[in-house]
C-alpha positions as CSV (number, residue, x, y, z in Angstrom):
1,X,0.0,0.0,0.0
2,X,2.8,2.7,1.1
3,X,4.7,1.7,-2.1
4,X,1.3,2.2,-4.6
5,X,0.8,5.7,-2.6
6,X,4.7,6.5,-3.1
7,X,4.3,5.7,-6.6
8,X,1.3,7.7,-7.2
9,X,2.9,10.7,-5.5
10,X,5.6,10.6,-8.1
11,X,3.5,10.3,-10.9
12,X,1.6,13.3,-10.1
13,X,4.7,15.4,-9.4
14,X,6.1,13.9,-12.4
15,X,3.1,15.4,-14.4
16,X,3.5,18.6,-12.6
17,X,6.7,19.1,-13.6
18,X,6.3,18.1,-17.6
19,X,3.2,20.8,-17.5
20,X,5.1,23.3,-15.5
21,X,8.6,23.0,-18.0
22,X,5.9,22.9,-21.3
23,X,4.8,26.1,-20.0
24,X,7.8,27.8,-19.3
25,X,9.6,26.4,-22.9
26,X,6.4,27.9,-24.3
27,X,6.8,31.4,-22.2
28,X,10.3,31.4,-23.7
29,X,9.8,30.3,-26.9
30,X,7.2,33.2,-27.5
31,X,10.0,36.2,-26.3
32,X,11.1,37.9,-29.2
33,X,14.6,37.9,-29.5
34,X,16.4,40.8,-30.5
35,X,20.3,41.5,-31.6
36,X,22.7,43.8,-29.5
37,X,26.0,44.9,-31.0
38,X,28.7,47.1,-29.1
39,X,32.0,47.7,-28.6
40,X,34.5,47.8,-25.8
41,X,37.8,48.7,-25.6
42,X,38.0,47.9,-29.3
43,X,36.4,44.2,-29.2
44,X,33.1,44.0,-30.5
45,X,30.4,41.8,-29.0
46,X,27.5,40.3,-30.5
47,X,24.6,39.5,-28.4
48,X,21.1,38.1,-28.2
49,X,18.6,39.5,-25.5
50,X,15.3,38.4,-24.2
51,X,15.1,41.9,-23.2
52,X,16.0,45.9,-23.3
53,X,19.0,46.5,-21.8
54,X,20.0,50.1,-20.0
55,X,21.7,52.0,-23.0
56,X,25.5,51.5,-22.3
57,X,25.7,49.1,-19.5
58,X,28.4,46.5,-21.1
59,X,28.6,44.7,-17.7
60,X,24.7,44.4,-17.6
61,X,24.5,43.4,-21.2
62,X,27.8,40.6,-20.9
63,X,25.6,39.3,-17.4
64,X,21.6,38.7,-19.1
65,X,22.5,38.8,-23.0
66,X,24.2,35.9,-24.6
67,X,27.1,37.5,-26.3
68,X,30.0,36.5,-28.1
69,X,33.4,38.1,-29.3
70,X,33.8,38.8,-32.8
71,X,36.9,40.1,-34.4
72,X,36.5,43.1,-36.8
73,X,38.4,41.1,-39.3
74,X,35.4,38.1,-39.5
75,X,32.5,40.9,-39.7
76,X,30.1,39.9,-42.5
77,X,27.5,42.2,-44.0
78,X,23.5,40.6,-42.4
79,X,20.3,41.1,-42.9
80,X,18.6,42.2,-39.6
81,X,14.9,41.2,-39.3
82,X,14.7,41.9,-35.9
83,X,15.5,44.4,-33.8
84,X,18.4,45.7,-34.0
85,X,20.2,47.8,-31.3
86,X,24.0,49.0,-31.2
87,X,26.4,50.8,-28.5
88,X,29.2,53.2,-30.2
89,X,31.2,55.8,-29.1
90,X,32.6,56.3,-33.0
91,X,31.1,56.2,-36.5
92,X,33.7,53.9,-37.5
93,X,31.8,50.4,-36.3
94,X,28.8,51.9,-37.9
95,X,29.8,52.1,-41.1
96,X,31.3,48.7,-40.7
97,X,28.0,46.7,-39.4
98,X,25.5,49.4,-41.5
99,X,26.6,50.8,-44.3
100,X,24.7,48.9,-47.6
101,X,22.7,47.1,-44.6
102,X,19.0,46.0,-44.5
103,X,17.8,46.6,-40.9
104,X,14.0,47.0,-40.3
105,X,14.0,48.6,-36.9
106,X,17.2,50.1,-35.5
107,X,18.7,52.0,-32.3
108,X,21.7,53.4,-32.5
109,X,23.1,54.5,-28.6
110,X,25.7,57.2,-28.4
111,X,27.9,55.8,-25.5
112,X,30.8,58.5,-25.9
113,X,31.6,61.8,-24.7
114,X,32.9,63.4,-28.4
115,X,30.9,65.4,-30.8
116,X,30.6,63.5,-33.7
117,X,31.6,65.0,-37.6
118,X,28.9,64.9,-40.4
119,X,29.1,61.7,-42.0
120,X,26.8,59.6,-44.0
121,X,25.1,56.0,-44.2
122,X,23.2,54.2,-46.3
123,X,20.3,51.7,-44.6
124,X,17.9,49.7,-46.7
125,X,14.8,49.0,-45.9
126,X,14.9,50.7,-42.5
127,X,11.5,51.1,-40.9
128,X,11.8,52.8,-37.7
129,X,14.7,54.5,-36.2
130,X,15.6,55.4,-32.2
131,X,18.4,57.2,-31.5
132,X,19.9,58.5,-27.5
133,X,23.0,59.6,-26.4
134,X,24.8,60.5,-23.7
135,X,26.2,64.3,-24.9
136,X,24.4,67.1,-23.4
137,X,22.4,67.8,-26.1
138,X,18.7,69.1,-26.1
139,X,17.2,66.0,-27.1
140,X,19.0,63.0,-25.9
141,X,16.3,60.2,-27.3
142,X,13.9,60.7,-30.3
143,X,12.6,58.3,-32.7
144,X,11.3,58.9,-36.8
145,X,8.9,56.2,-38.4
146,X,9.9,55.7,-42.3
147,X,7.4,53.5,-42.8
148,X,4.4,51.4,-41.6
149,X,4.8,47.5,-42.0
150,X,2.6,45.6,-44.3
151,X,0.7,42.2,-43.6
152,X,3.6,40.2,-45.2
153,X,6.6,40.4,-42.6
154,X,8.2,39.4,-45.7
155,X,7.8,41.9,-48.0
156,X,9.1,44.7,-45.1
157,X,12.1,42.9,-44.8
158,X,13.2,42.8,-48.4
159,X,11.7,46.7,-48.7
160,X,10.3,45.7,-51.6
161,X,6.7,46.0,-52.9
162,X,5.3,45.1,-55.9
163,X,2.5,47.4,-56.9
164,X,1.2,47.6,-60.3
165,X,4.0,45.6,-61.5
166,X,6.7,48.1,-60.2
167,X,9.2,47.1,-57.2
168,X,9.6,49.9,-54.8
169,X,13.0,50.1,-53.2
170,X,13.4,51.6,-49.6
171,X,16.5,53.4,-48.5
172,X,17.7,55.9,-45.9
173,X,21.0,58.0,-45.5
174,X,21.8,58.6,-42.2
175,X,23.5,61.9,-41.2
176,X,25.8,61.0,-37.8
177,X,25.9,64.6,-36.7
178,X,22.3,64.1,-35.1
179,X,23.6,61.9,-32.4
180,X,25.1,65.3,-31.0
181,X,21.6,65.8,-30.1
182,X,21.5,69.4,-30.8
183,X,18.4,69.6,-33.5
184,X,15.2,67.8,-33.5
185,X,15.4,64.3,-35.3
186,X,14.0,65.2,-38.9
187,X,13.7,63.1,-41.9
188,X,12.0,63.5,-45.2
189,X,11.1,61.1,-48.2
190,X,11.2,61.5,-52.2
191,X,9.1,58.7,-54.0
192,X,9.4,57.2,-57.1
193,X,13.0,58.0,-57.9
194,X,13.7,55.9,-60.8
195,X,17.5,56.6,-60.8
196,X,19.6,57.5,-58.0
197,X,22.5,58.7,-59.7
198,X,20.5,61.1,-61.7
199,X,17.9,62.6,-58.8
200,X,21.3,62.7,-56.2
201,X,24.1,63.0,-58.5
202,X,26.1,64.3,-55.0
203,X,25.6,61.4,-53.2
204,X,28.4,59.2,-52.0
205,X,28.1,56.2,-53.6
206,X,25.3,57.3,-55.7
207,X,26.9,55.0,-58.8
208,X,26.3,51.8,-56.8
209,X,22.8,52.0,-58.0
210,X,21.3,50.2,-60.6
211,X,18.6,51.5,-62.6
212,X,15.7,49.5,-63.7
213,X,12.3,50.1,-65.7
214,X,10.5,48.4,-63.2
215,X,12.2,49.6,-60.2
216,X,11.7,52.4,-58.3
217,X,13.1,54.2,-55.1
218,X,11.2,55.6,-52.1
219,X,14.7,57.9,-50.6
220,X,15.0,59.1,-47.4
221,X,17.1,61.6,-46.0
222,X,17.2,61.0,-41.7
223,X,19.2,64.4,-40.3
C-alpha cells in the first residue's frame, strides 16, 4: 500500500513538472529575440537579449545577454529582421555593421563623450529608427517612423513591394551629426525615384545603383 501511494505521488509530481517545464519552454519560446552589438575597448560583442537592456551598461549586457566576441576582421554584412540595437562611441563600427545594410528597426546608442563629424550611411529597408546619447544635447532620445509595416513580414524585410508591377525600393542616408543631439530628429522622403545617380548626383556612392524600368526608389534623408 505505502509503495502504490509512493508511486502515485511521483506520478503526479512527475506530471506537474512536464506541465510546469511545457509552460515555461512555451513562455520562452514566445520572447522575441532581439540583436545587440557594441564595442568595448576595441572588441566588438554580438549578443542576443530576451530583453531591453539600460543603453551603455556592457557589464549588464555581458551578465543577461548571450554575447559572443567577434573580431572586426570576420564581420560579415547581415540582414537584420529583428530588432536591432547597437552601442558606439565612433562612426567607424557603424559604417562597418551598416553601411549597404538591410535593418527594419534600428537604435543606434551614443555611449561616448565626443561630438561627432557629419558623415553619411546608407540603410535599406529601415523602418523605424531610435536614437539617444549621452552628450548634453537638447534631445538625448527621439525616434522617426519611415514606414508602416505591411501584412507580409516578408515583404518589409526585403523593402520591396510590388504594386502595379513596379518594385519599390526603400533606402535611408543617415546623417551622424544628429547623435550630437542638438536639433530635433527630422527626416523626409522622395518617392518614385527611378535613378539614384541622376535625382542625387552628390551622393556618396550614388553609382552603386542600378537602374531598372520596373524599379523604383522611395529615398529618405534621416538628419
Amino acid at each position: 500500500m505505502k509503495l502504490t501511494a509512493f508511486s502515485t505521488f511521483y506520478f503526479w509530481l512527475a506530471l506537474f513538472l512536464a506541465g510546469f517545464l511545457g509552460i515555461a519552454d512555451s513562455f520562452v519560446g514566445s520572447q522575441k529575440n532581439h540583436t545587440l552589438i557594441f564595442t568595448k575597448e576595441s572588441i566588438i560583442r554580438n549578443c542576443s537579449c530576451l530583453a531591453d537592456i539600460r543603453d551603455c551598461d556592457y557589464s549588464l549586457a555581458n551578465l543577461l545577454c548571450n554575447c559572443r566576441t567577434v573580431l572586426p576582421s570576420t564581420m560579415e554584412k547581415t540582414d537584420y529582421s529583428n530588432d536591432l540595437t547597437i552601442w558606439f562611441t565612433d562612426t567607424s563600427v557603424l559604417e562597418m555593421l551598416l553601411n549597404f545594410t538591410m535593418v527594419w528597426d534600428l537604435k543606434l546608442s551614443f555611449c561616448g563623450t565626443t561630438p561627432l563629424p557629419t558623415e553619411y550611411l546608407t540603410i535599406w529597408g529601415l523602418r523605424k529608427l531610435r536614437v539617444k546619447n549621452k552628450v548634453k544635447g537638447q534631445f538625448p532620445e527621439q525616434s522617426v517612423t519611415i514606414y508602416s509595416s505591411s501584412k507580409n513580414e516578408k515583404e518589409d524585410l526585403l523593402a520591396v513591394h510590388n504594386k502595379d508591377r513596379q518594385m519599390f525600393v526603400y533606402i535611408s542616408f543617415l546623417d551622424t551629426s544628429l547623435f550630437n543631439g542638438y536639433s530635433l530628429l527630422k527626416s523626409y522622403s522622395v518617392e518614385n525615384v527611378s535613378s539614384i545617380t541622376e535625382h542625387f548626383h552628390n551622393l556618396l556612392y550614388s553609382n552603386v545603383f542600378s537602374t531598372s524600368d520596373n524599379r523604383s526608389y522611395v529615398v529618405t534623408f534621416i538628419y
